[in-house]
Structures are given as structure tokens and as C-alpha cells.
N, C-alpha and C positions, 0 to 999 in steps of 0.2 A: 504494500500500500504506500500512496506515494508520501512522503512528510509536508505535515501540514505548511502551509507559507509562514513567511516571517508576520506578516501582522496580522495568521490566527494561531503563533505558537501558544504552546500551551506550558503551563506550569507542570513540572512534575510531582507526580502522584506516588505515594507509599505503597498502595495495592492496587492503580489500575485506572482508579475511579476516586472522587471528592467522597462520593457518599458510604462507597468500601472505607475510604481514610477514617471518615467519623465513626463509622461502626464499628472498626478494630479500635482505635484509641479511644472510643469512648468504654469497650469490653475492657480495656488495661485500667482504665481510670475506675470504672463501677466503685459507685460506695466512697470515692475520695470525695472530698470536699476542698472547691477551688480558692485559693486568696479574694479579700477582699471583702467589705460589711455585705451582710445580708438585707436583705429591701423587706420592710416589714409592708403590714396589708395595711389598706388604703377605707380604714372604717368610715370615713364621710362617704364615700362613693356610692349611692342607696343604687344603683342600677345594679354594679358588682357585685354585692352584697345580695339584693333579691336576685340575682344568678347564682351566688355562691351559697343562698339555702336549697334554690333547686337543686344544685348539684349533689348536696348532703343529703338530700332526700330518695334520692336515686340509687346512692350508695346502699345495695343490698351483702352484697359477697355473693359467693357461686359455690356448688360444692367442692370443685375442686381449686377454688383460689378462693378462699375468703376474706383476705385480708388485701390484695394487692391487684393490678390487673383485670379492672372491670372500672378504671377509674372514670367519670366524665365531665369536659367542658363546655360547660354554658354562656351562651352570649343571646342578646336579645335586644330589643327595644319595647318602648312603652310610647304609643302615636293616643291623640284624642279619642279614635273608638276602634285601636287596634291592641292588643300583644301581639308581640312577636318573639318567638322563643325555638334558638335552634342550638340543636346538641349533638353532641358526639362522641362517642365510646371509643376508649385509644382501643386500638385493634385487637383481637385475643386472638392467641398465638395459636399459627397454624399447627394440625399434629403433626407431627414427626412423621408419621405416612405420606404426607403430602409428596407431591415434586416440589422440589427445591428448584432456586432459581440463580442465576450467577450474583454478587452485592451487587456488582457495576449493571446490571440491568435497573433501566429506566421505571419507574414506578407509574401502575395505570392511575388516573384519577379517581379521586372520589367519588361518592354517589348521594344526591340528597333525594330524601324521600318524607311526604308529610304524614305525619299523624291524622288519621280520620276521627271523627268524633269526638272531640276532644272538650266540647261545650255540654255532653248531656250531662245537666245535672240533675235527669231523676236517676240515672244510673249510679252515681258520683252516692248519691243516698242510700242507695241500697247495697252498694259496695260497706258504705261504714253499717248497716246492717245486720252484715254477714261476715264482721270482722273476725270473731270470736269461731267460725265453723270449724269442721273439723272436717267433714266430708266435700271433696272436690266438687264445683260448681263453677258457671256463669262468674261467679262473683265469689271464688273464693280456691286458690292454689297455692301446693308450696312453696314453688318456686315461679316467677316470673322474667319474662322477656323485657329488655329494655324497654321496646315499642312498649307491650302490654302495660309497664308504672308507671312511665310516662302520662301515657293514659288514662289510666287510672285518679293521676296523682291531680292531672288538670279539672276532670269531672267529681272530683271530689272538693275541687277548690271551686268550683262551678255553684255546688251542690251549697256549702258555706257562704258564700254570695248572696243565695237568696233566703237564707236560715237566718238573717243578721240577730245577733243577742241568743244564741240557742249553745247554750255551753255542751249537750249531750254531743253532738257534731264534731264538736269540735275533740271533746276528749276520744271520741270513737276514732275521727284522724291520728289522736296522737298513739293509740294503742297498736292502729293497725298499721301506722308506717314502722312501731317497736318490734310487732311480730313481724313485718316481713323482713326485718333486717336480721335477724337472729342472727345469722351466720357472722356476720362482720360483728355486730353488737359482742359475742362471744368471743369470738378474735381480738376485738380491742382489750376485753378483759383480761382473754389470757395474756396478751403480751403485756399488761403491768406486771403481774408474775416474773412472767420471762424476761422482765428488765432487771427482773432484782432475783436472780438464781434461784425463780419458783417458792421464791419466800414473798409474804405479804411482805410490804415493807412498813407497814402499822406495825403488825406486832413485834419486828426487828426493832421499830423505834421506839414498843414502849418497853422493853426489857432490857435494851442500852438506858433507858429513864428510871429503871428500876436498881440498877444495876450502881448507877450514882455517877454516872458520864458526864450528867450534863451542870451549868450551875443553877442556881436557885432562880425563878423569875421573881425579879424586883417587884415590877411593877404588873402586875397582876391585870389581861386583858377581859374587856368585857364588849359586850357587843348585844345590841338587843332586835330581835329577831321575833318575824310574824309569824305563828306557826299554825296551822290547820290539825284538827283532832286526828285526822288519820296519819298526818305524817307522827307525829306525838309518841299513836301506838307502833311505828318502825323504833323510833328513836329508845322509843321502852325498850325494845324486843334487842333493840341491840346496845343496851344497858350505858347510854352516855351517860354522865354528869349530872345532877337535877336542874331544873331551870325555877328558878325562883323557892327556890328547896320544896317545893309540891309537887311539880310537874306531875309526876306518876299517876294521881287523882284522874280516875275516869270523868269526872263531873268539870273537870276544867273546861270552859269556853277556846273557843278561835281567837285570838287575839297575840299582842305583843310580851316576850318573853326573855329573859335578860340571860345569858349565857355570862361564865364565868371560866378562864383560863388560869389556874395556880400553879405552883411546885408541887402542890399535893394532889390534885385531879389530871394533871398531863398525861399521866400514864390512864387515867380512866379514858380519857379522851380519846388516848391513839387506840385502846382497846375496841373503844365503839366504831372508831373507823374501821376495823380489821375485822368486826363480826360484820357490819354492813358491806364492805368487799365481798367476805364469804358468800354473805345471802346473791350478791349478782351473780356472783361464779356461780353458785347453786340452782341460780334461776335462768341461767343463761348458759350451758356446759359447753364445752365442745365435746363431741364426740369420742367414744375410748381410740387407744391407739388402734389404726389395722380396719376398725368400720368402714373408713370411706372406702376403701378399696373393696370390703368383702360384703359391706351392705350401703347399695346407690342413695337411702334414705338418710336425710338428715333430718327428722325431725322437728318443725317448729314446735316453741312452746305453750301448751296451752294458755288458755286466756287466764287462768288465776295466775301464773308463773308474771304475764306478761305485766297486767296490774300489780302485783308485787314489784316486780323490777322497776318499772316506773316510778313507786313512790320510793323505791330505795336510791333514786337518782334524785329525785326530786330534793330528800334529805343532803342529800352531798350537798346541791347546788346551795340548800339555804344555810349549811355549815360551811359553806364558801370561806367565808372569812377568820371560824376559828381553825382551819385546818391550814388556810394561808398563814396566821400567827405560829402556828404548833411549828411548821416546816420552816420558817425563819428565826427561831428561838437557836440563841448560838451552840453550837456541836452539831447540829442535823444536819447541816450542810456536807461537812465531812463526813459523817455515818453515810448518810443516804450514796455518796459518791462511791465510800468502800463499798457498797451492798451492790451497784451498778454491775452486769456483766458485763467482762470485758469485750474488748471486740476482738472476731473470729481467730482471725489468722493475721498475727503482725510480721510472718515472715513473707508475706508476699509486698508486703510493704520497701522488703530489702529487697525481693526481687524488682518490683518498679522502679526503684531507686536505681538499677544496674540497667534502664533503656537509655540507648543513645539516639538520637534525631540523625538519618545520613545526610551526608552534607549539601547532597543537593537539596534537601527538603526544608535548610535552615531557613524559618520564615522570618521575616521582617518584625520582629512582633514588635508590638504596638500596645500602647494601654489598651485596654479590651472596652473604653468608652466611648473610644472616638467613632464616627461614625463609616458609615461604608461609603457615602462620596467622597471620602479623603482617602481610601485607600488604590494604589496604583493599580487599576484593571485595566490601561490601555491595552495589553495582549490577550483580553480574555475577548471571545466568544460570547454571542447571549447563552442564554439558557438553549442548551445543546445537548443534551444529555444522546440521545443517539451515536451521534459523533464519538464521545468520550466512551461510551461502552464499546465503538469498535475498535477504539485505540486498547482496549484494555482486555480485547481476546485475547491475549496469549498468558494472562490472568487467571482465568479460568479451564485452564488444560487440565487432565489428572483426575485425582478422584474428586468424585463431587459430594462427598461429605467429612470429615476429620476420622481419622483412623478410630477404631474403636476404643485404643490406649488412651488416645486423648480426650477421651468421651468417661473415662472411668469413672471421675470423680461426681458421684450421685447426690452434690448439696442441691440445696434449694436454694435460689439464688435469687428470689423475686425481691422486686422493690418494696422496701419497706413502707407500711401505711404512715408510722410515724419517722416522720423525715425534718423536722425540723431542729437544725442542730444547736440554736443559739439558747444562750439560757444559764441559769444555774441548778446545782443536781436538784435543790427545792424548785424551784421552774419545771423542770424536768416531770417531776412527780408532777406537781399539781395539774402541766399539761397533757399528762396519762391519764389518769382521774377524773377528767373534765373532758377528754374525749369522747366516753360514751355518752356523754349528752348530746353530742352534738346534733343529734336527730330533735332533739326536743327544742333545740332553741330554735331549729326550722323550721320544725311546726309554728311554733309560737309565732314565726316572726310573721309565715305566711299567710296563717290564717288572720293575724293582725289587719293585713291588708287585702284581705280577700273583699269584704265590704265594699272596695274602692272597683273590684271588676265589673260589679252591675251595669248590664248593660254593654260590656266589651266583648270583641270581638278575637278570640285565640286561632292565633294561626303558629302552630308548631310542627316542627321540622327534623327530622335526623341526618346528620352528614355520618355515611359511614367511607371508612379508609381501611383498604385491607392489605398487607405486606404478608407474600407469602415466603416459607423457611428460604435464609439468606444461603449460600453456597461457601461454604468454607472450605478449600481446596488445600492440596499438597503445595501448591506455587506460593499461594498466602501465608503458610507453615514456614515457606521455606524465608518470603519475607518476613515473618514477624522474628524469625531466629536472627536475621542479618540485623535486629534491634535492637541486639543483645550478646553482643562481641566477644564480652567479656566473662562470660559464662560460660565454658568448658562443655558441660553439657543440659543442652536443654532440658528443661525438666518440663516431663510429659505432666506434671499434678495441673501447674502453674497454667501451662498450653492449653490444656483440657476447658480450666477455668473458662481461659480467657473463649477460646471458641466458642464453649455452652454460650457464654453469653453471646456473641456475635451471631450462632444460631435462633437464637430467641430473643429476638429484637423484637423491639414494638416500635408503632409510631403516637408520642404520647396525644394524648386529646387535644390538647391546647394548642400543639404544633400541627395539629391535623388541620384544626377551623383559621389557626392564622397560613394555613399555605394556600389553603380554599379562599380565604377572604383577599387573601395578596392578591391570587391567579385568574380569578374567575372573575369575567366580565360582568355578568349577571350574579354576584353574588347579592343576599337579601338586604346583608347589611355592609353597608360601603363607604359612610361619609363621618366625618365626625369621629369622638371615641368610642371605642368598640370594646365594650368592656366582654372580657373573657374570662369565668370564675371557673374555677373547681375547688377541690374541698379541702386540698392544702397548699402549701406555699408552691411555688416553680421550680422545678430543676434549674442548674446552670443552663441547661442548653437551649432550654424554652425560654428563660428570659431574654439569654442572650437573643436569640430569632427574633424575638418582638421587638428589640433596641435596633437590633439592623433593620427589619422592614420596616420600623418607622421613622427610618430616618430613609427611607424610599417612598416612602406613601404619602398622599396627603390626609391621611386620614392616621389613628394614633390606636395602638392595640392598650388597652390597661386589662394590667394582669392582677393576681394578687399577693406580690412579692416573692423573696424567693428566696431558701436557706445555704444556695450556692454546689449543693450536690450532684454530684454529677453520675447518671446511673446510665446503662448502655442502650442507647439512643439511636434511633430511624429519621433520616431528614426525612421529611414531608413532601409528596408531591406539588410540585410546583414553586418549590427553593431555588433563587435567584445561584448562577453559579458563583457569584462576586458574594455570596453572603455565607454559599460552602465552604469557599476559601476562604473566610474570615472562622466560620467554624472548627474547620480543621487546624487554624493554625493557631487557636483560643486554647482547644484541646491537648497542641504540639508544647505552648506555652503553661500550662498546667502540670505536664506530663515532668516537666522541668523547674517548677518551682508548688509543685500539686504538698494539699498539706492534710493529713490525713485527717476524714469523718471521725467526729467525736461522738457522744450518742444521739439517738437519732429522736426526737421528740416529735408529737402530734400539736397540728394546730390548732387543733379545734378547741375553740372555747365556751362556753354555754353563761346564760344570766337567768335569775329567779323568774322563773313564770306563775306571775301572779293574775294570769287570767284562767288559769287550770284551778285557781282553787274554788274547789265544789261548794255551794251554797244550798242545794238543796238536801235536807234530811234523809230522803230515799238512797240518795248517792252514798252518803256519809254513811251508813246503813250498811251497805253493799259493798263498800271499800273497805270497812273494819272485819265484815265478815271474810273478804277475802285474803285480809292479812293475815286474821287469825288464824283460817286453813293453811295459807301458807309456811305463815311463820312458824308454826307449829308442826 
């Protein structure tokens, strides 16, 4: 083939292809975390935000990923008698039966498809109806399709619309978006566990308190809090501290109640946190070992489990602030940090450390702010991708999947749900903790403003992007060892690693809708900021995409910050070549000043919802009875 002319040479490539470059260096990077502050979320942005409780809401888990990889990005607007609400699933990983395809092959587009029906709101009612079933129906399964909660979730906000001042509606929303999430709900729980070596981390803090670690509180906190008779009888069942030395009196009213934090009740304190743990983990299990594989069913929880769980969240969120006091009382900081697992494997951290960049690939690097008009592309090509996959046949010779040695290593390697790394180890906790709320404060927020849709018109949308398994070859193998000079011999553990991951690439949601929104002439939403939520902060690699293409567009992508993580990453159909190469060579420049993920925290935060507290007697009736079954 002949060589390109001098003014459309092209820049050399590490594997063949820009988008092969990022997926290998982004497999070597997985899990590191890049220089530089983290970009916190943007809580005035009420657009972002009402996208970023949709996205929380959608958040189910699957049986077989329930924690990771089913993530979605929401973008929308709000016109005088429109919504408009469009989403997208980062892609789920083709199986392993699949044909596989070369990296340097070009990526087909997108596909947008609407939501029908999405305005019935007498279905929306009979949906919260039949929250509580048990036998499959119309209106009632265990598991659900994006499209289907989607749908669900609109006709049920439909349904609340025209119900305005109707609290039953509203609490049946909140129960049924708690059982459909079960799977993840569980997931979140277990990994507080698993951040503290399968140990509560309550009870670890109140027997270092007992034990005489800590010093005396001076000044003795208090806090006065509204509490409702059923949270009351949680709060009994899991034996906190008294509240005005009576609390325990069945005959007490609803009203405001004074909490109190000493040297002598700390330890009662952390105890009641560590039986209300137990009851979620109780009410919310995951599965024994070995089930998923030998039995397809994961059981949702019944509707008493589900009511229970609820008020046992509810309790956290109104002990909000003595559990924030308990975890900043000096010594916790360092217990709770010793109690932290460590992370995995810090010898591959020496192996990263041992890549070299070849010489011809040394980039120019640049602060990673400036923008992409300032960087040199006179020799690039537009967006070419054809072209560059024929340069990069001799790429893909060989075998077309990684030898079986390098495939050995059977971790799981999914992105973790809690990815936010900034904080301290009490940050850390509190933001574990307050994770599994986070369905609740979306409920609240939504149905808050559900009132306000009367009368509007939903128009919602799915973008789906599907990437099938990338092609990891012998030639690839042979490049990624020439990376690594100084290593005597490759080590297949290390290789394996890195392939798995190059193999199971995704392309994440938020990079999906912003390569859509870049590319497409006709996309829905085009002008102005385009606010793009999902349900935790951005990876590196997404935020970055959005700082290049908006500094190509007239129009400005807002994300919702981003903790700098860098996890193995699929450009998006329809990425500008000049913003690939500012990618790969972000990643070239990480790879050489990269500084290793610390633990990895959840963003999600939750506030008191004080429009769930039940006023009528019937209710109050019905919630005490179901605690008592429960908790009992």
C-alpha cells in the first residue's frame, strides 16, 4: 500500500490504531488514579441533578453484575409543555462466544429508540398497587429490562401528578423502587463489610471505645431531632441511647427529641449502629456462595423485609449527624483507616512502574487543560477511522484471542460502584453508609416535583451503543512486551491482567451520549448546556472527552464531577481523531507520572425525608406491626 502523502502523514500508533492505544493503556492504568484535584458535583444545577435522581432510580443491579456495569447517563431538557429525557446504558459486555472483532476496527453507531407509553398514568397506579406481589404479572416481575423501568418509573411519576397531597402513592413509589433494587441495595451493603475485612466497622469502633483508645469527650454533643413512633420502635429494637431518658414509652407522641453524645454512651451508640447494619444485611442478603451459578433465582425481598429496610434507612439518615460526630471524635480516624482493606495487589504497581513510552511515541505532553485548538493537528486527517484500520492490518495477524496462559488469572475485575477516592477514612464510612439511601433521596426529590408535570408532555428516549469483544492478538502481546525492556521475562499473571481487561471493555454511558450528541446532526439535544448525570462522579477519561469536545462545540456538556480514576475505557463512536490523540497521550502522560487509587468511596449522599413521615393512624398501625414481625 502506497504511504500516505506528507500532509496526511500520520502520527505513530503503539498498537495500530488511536482507539487500540487507549484500550491497552487504559487496561495498564485500570484502578490508578491520575494527578490532579478532583471536580466535585455541581449541586445548584437543578437540570443535572433531576437527571442525576433519574439515573439513581434506574440503578437496579443484574444477577450477574450487581454492583457494576448496568451503569446509566441521563440528559434531558424541560420546554413549556415538553420533557424531554434521553438515556443510555454503557454497553454490557458481549459473551465470550461472541466473534470478536480487531481494536482498530471502526465502531458502528449508535441506535436511538423511544419509549412508548410512557404518560399512562392509570397504569403508573396500578403498578404501585401490585408493588408488594409475589406472583409474576402485567404489573409485577423480578427482574426488569431497562426499557420496561424506564417505563415504569415515568407512569408512575404520571400517576403522582394527578394524586397531588396523596402520601399512600407516594410511599408505595418508595417501596417499590427499594424492592426492585434489591440486588444492588445488597451489594452496597455488602461492600461496607468488605471495606472493613467483613467486620462491621461499629462494632470494631465500639470495642476500641471500650477498650480505653480513645480520650474522654469534653464537651458532650447534642442534637435535637424529629422522630416518628415507628422509627422510635427501630431505634428501641436496636437499643440506642435514650432520648430525653423516656424515649422507650410506647405512649410517646411524634415530635422533637434531644439526643445526647458522652464518654459514657459512645460505645452504646456505635452498638446501635452495628445492630441497625445487621438488620439491613438481614433484610437485604446477598445470596450464599455458589447460588448464582447453581440456582438462576435471586430472590426479591418480601414486602415486610422491604418496609423494614426502609425504616432502618430512614433511622440512619435522621442519626445523620450523631454518627457524623461519633466518626470525627479524635482516634476514629486512624482506627477506621487501620480497619480499611488494603488494596489488591501492590506488586503490579512495581510492574507499571517498569513501562517505558518508545521513542517514537514520546508525546508533547501538555497540561491536560488546555484545550484541543491549541494543540498541533496540522498532519492529522479528519475523522478517518477507515483509513487508520487499514494502516493497522498487519496488527491484527495471528491468533485472535490471548493464549489461554494469559487468560489464567480468574479475578473479577469490574468497576467498582464506589469510586470516589477523595475524603477522609470518616468521609469514607459515612459515604458507604449513606449510599444505600440513595434511592430514597430520589424518590423524594422526584416525586417532590412530580406536581409540577401536570399537564406535560414526556417524550423519552434510549441511545443504545454496543462494542463487541475487542481482539487481543499475538502482534499486540508482542507490542505491549517491547513496553517493558527491562523485565527479563514477561510475566504471563501481569499480561493476563492486562488483556482481561482490554477484552472487556465497555463504552461508558456518559461517553456514549456525549459522542452521539458531538456526531449527530439530528441529535434531540444540541444547543446550550447539556447536562449529562449519572449516579457517581466521572472517570478520568469521561471528563476529560467532555473538556475536549467542549472546547469544539458551541454548545457545553456539564457532567457531575469526577474523582480522577481511570478504569479500562472504549472511545465512543464518533470521537474526533485530534481529541484521540489528546487521549492517548493524557493516558501516555499518567502512565509516567500515574499515582496510585486510594480507597475507593460512593457518592451518593441522601437528606431527611420529611414528607414520608406517615400521619395517618392506619399506617402507623401497619408499620409497627411490620417491624415487630420483622424485628422479631
Amino acid at each position: 500500500m502506497p504511504s500516505p502523502s506528507p500532509s496526511k502523514k500520520r502520527r505513530p500508533t503503539l498498537t495500530g490504531s488511536l482507539r487500540s492505544d487507549i484500550l491497552l493503556l487504559s487496561s495498564l492504568l485500570h484502578g490508578k488514579q491520575a494527578n490532579g484535584a478532583t471536580a466535585g458535583r455541581d449541586h445548584t444545577n437543578r437540570k443535572l441533578s433531576l437527571s442525576a435522581y433519574i439515573s439513581n432510580i434506574l440503578l437496579l443491579g443484574t444477577h450477574e453484575s450487581p454492583l457494576a456495569h448496568a451503569a446509566h447517563a441521563v440528559s434531558g431538557r424541560i420546554e413549556s409543555e415538553t420533557i424531554e429525557c434521553l438515556v443510555c446504558s454503557e454497553n454490557t459486555r458481549t459473551p465470550k462466544s461472541s466473534t470478536s472483532v480487531p481494536s482498530t476496527q471502526p465502531l458502528e453507531p449508535g441506535k436511538l429508540s423511544p419509549v412508548d407509553d410512557v404518560a399512562n398514568d392509570r397504569r403508573g397506579g396500578l403498578l404501585l398497587a401490585h408493588w408488594h406481589d409475589t406472583a409474576e404479572s402485567e404489573y409485577y416481575k423480578e427482574s426488569y429490562s431497562l426499557e420496561e423501568h424506564l417505563r415504569d418509573v415515568f407512569q408512575i411519576l404520571s400517576h403522582i401528578a394527578v394524586a397531588p397531597n396523596q402520601l399512600n402513592p407516594v410511599w408505595a413509589f418508595l417501596y417499590l423502587i427499594h424492592r426492585r433494587a434489591f440486588r444492588k441495595i445488597s451489594s452496597r451493603i455488602d461492600e461496607i463489610f468488605s471495606r472493613y475485612r467483613s467486620l462491621s466497622p461499629f462494632e470494631a469502633m465500639a470495642t476500641a471505645v471500650r477498650d480505653g483508645n480513645f480520650r474522654p469527650i469534653f464537651q458532650p454533643f447534642q442534637v435535637t431531632l424529629d422522630i416518628e413512633h415507628a422509627e422510635r420502635k427501630v431505634m428501641n429494637q436496636s437499643r440506642f441511647p435514650g432520648f430525653n431518658d423516656d424515649w422507650r414509652r410506647d405512649d410517646l407522641p411524634d415530635g422533637n427529641y434531644t439526643v445526647t453524645v458522652t464518654s459514657q454512651n459512645i460505645g452504646q451508640w456505635l452498638d446501635g449502629f452495628a445492630v441497625l447494619l445487621n438488620y439491613l444485611r438481614r433484610f437485604y442478603p446477598l445470596p450464599a456462595k455458589g447460588d448464582r451459578s447453581n440456582n438462576p433465582r435471586w430472590v426479591p425481598p418480601t414486602s415486610g423485609k422491604v418496609v423494614a429496610a426502609v425504616y432502618c434507612l430512614k433511622c440512619f439518615l435522621k442519626l445523620k449527624p450523631v454518627l457524623k460526630f461519633i466518626t470525627e471524635v479524635e482516634g476514629m480516624g486512624t482506627l477506621l483507616h487501620d480497619l480499611e482493606t488494603p488494596p489488591k495487589d501492590m506488586s503490579e504497581n512495581q510492574f507499571l512502574g517498569q513501562f517505558k513510552t518508545p521513542a517514537k511515541l514520546k508525546p508533547k505532553l501538555q497540561m491536560l487543560g488546555e484545550t484541543v485548538n491549541g494543540d498541533s493537528d496540522e498532519d492529522e486527517d479528519e475523522d478517518d477511522d477507515e483509513a487508520e484500520a487499514e494502516n493497522a492490518q498487519c496488527a491484527n495477524t495471528g491468533d485472535s484471542r490471548p493464549s489461554p496462559e494469559d487468560l489464567s488469572d480468574d479475578e473479577d475485575e469490574e468497576e467498582d460502584d464506589d469510586d470516589e477516592l477523595d475524603g477522609s477514612p470518616a468521609t469514607r464510612l459515612m459515604k458507604s453508609i449513606y449510599a444505600v439511601a440513595a434511592w430514597m433521596r430520589s424518590v423524594d426529590s422526584l416525586t417532590s416535583r412530580a406536581q409540577t408535570l401536570v399537564g406535560m408532555k414526556f417524550k423519552v428516549n434510549i441511545y443504545r451503543c454496543s462494542l463487541q469483544p475487542v481482539r487481543a492478538n499475538t502482534k499486540l502481546k508482542e507490542k505491549l512486551a517491547r513496553c517493558f525492556p527491562e523485565i527479563d521475562e514477561f510475566k504471563n499473571a501481569h499480561v493476563g491482567k492486562i488483556l482481561r481487561r482490554f477484552h472487556k471493555a465497555t463504552i461508558h454511558a456518559e461517553a456514549a451520549l456525549m459522542g452521539w450528541v458531538h456526531s449527530a446532526p439530528n441529535a434531540l439535544i444540541r444547543d446550550g448546556d447539556i447536562p449529562i448525570a449519572v449516579s457517581k462522579k466521572c472517570c478520568f477519561l469521561c471528563w476529560l472527552l467532555h473538556q475536549l469536545l467542549n472546547d469544539l462545540n458551541d454548545f457545553n456538556f456539564i457532567l457531575p464531577g469526577t474523582h480522577n480514576q481511570i478504569f479500562t475505557w472504549a472511545p465512543p463512536p464518533g470521537t474526533p481523531r485530534r481529541v484521540l490523540h489528546r487521549l492517548r497521550d493524557a493516558l501516555l502522560q499518567v502512565i509516567q507520572q500515574y499515582s496510585t487509587a486510594h480507597s475507593a468511596q460512593s457518592s451518593a449522599e441522601s437528606a431527611v425525608l420529611e414528607q414520608y413521615k406517615s400521619t395517618a393512624p392506619a399506617d402507623v398501625i401497619d408499620v409497627e406491626a411490620v417491624i415487630n414481625q420483622e424485628f422479631n
